[in-house]
Structures are given as structure tokens and as C-alpha cells.
C-alpha positions as CSV (number, residue, x, y, z in Angstrom):
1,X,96.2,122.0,231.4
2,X,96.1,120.0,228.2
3,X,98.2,121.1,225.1
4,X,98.0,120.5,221.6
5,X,101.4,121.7,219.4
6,X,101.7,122.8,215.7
7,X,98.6,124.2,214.8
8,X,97.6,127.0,211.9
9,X,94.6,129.1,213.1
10,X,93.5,132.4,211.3
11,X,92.1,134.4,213.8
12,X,89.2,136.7,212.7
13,X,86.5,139.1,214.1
14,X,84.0,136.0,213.0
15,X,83.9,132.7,213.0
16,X,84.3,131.9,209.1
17,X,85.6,128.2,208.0
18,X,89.2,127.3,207.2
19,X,88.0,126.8,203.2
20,X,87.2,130.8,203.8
21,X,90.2,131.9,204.6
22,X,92.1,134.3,202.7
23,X,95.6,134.7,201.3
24,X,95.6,138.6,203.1
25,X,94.7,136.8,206.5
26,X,97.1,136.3,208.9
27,X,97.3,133.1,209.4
28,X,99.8,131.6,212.2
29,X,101.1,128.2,212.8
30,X,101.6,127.7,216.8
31,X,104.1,125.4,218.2
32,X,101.7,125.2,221.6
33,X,98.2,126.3,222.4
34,X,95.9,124.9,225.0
35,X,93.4,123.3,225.0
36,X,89.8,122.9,227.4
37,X,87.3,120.2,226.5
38,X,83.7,121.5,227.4
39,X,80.0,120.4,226.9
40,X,77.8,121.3,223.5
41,X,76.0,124.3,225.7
42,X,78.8,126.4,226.2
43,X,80.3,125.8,223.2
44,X,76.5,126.8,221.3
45,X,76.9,130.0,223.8
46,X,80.3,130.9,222.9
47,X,79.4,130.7,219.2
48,X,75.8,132.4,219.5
49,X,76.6,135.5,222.0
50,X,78.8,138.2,223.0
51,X,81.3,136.1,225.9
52,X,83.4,137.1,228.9
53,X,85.8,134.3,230.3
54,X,86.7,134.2,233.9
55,X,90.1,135.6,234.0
56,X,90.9,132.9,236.9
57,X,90.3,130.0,234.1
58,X,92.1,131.5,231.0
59,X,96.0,131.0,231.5
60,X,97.0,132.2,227.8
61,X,95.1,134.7,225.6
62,X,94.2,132.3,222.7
63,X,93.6,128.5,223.2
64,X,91.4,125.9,221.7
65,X,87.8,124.7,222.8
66,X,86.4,121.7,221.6
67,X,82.9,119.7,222.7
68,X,84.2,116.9,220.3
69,X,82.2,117.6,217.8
70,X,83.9,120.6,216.3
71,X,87.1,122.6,217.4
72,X,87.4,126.4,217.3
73,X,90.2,128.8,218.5
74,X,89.8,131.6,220.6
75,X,91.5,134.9,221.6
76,X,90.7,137.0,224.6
77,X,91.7,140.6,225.3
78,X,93.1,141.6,228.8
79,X,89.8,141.3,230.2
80,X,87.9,138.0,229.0
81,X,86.0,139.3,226.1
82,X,86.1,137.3,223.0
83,X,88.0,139.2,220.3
84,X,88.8,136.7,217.9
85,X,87.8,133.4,216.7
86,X,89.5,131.1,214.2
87,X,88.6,127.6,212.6
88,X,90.8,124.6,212.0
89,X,92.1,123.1,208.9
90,X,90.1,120.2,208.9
91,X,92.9,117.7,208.8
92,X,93.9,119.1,212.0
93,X,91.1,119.4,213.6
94,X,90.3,115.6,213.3
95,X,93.7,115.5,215.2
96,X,92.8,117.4,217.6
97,X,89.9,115.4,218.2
98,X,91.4,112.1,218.0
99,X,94.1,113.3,220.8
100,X,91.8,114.8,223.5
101,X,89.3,112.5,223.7
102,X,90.7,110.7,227.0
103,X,90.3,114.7,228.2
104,X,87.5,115.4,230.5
105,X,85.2,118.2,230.3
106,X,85.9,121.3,232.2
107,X,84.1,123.8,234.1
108,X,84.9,127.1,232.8
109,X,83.8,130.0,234.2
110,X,82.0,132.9,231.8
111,X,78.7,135.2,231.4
112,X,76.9,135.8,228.8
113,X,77.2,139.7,227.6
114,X,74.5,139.6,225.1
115,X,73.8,137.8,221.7
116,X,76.0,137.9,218.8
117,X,74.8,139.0,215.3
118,X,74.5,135.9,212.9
119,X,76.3,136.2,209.9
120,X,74.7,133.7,207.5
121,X,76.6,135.3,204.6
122,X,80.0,133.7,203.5
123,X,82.6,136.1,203.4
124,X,82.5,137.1,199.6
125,X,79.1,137.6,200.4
126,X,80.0,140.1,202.9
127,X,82.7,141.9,200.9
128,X,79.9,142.3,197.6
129,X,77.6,143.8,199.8
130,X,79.6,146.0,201.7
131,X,81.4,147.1,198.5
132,X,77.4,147.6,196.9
133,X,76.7,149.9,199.6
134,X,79.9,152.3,199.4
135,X,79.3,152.5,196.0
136,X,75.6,153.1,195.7
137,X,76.1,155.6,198.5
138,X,79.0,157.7,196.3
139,X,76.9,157.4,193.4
140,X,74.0,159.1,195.3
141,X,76.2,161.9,197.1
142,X,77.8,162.0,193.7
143,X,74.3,162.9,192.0
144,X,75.2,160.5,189.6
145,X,71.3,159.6,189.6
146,X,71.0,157.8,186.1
147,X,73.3,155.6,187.3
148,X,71.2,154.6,190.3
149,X,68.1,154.0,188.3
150,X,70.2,152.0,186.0
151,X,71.5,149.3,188.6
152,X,67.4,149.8,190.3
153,X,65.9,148.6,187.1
154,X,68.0,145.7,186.9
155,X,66.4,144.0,189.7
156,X,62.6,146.0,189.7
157,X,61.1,147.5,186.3
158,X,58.8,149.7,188.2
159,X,59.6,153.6,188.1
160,X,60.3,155.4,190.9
161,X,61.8,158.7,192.0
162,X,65.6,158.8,192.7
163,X,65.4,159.1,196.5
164,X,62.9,155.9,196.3
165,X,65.4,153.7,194.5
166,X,67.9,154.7,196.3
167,X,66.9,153.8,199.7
168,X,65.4,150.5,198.2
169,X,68.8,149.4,196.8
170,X,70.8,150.4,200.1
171,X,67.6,148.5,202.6
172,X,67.5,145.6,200.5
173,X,71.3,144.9,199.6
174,X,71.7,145.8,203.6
175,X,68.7,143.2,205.0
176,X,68.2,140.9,202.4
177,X,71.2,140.4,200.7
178,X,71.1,137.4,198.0
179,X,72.3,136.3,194.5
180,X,70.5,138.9,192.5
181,X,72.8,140.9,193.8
182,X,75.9,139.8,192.3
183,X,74.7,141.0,188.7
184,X,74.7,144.8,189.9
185,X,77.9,144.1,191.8
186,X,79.5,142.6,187.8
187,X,77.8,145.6,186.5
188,X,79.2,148.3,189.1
189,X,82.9,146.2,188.5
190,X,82.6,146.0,184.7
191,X,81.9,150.2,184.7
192,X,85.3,150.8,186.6
């Protein structure tokens, strides 16, 4: 087993890049983590889908993969599954791939549970749509239905019913979230 020591890594639910990272994150810096070298396939299905690892050739709960391309860090529960990724701080992850490239490529062991959903959002993105949707949601239950029409307009000028704008705002922040979205998310914040 080959080793890299002194590493940060910020493990996550998703894969998000180091310049993503936030001060709230628990970020760790490891003395010793592990690390298996294996082709661009596996690491394209360990990114794209839902992953069990063969208990037999994980010896630690996190370690780093690389396909020298790119570097990512993973964590495994008790049973193989993927429960948290992490990128590299870029300076360190051309370390990494300057050390290991002597390292042949492994034959690890996994299946393939099922796809993963793509997040193509970055994570601010996430966090103003998710906060959109609580919102708009207590402002509905609230009856607070001016208030819905108000934030509606600001991205349509046709008239509709209540119900109708409501269910427009929450599909389309929900499936296609973009930048036009931002202004009701200043407006919601600027209300508060």
C-alpha cells in the first residue's frame, strides 16, 4: 500500500472543489492517508454513480484515488458505500501527482449501485435555491399571497392565480435554477 502524509481534505456529501470550500467545513489535515492509483473508468464511475468498494481492498475508511489526471478523497462507511468525497488543495494535489507516478494501477474491486445525481450548481447556488424554496413555501402556508405575486412578477409579467405562481416559482427555482434567480433571492434578503 502506497502512502501520501500531510494532506487537508474537506470531506463532503459531494464532490465540490477546494476553491468551494467553506470556513464552517470541517476541514482536516492528515498526517497519513493511502493512496490507490487506478484507470480513467473507474475513476468516471466512482464520480458519476452510487459506489460500493470491496471490503477485501479498502484497508482504511478514507484514502485517496487518483487516475493521474485528477485526485479525490474518499470515505467509506462500515460497508463500502461512498459516504463522502473531498477535493485537494490544488498545490497538493500536483504533489500528489508528481509522487505516485512510479505507482502502478490497481485492481480494485467495486459495483456499481446505481447513478449519482449531477449537481451542476456550485455550492452558493445550491444554498440560494434551497433557501428560495423554504421561503416561498412559508410564504404560501403563511398566506402571505401578495408577497408571492410580488417575487412572480419579477421574473414573468403575466397574471395568474396564486396557486399558479406558486407552483411555477417552486418547479422552476427546483429544475431550472439560474441567475434570474438571484434577484428574488436579494429581494427575499433585503425584506428580512
Amino acid at each position: 500500500m502506497n502512502y501520501i502524509y500531510d494532506i487537508t481534505l474537506n470531506f463532503l456529501d459531494n464532490y465540490y472543489e477546494f476553491y468551494e470550500w467553506d470556513k464552517k467545513d470541517n476541514i482536516i489535515r492528515l498526517d497519513e492517508i493511502p493512496i490507490i492509483r487506478v484507470n480513467s473508468i473507474v475513476m468516471n464511475d466512482i464520480l458519476s454513480n452510487n459506489i460500493q468498494f470491496s471490503l477485501e481492498d479498502i484497508f482504511n475508511n478514507c484514502f485517496l484515488i487518483t487516475d493521474m489526471s485528477r485526485v479525490i478523497g474518499i470515505k467509506v462507511d462500515d460497508v463500502g458505500f461512498i459516504s463522502k468525497y473531498s477535493s485537494l488543495l490544488i498545490d497538493e494535489e500536483d504533489f500528489v501527482l508528481d509522487e505516485i507516478n512510479n505507482i502502478g494501477i490497481s485492481d480494485i474491486n467495486y459495483r456499481i449501485i446505481g447513478k449519482r445525481e449531477r449537481l451542476l450548481l456550485s455550492r452558493r447556488e445550491l444554498y440560494i435555491r434551497d433557501y428560495l424554496l423554504r421561503e416561498i413555501e412559508e410564504l404560501y402556508n403563511n398566506k402571505k399571497y401578495d408577497e408571492i405575486d410580488y417575487l412572480y412578477r419579477e421574473i414573468n409579467n403575466k397574471n395568474k392565480d396564486y396557486y399558479y405562481e406558486y407552483k411555477y416559482l417552486i418547479d422552476s427555482i427546483s429544475n431550472n435554477y439560474n441567475d434570474t434567480y438571484n434577484k428574488l433571492y436579494s429581494i427575499i434578503k433585503l425584506t428580512q
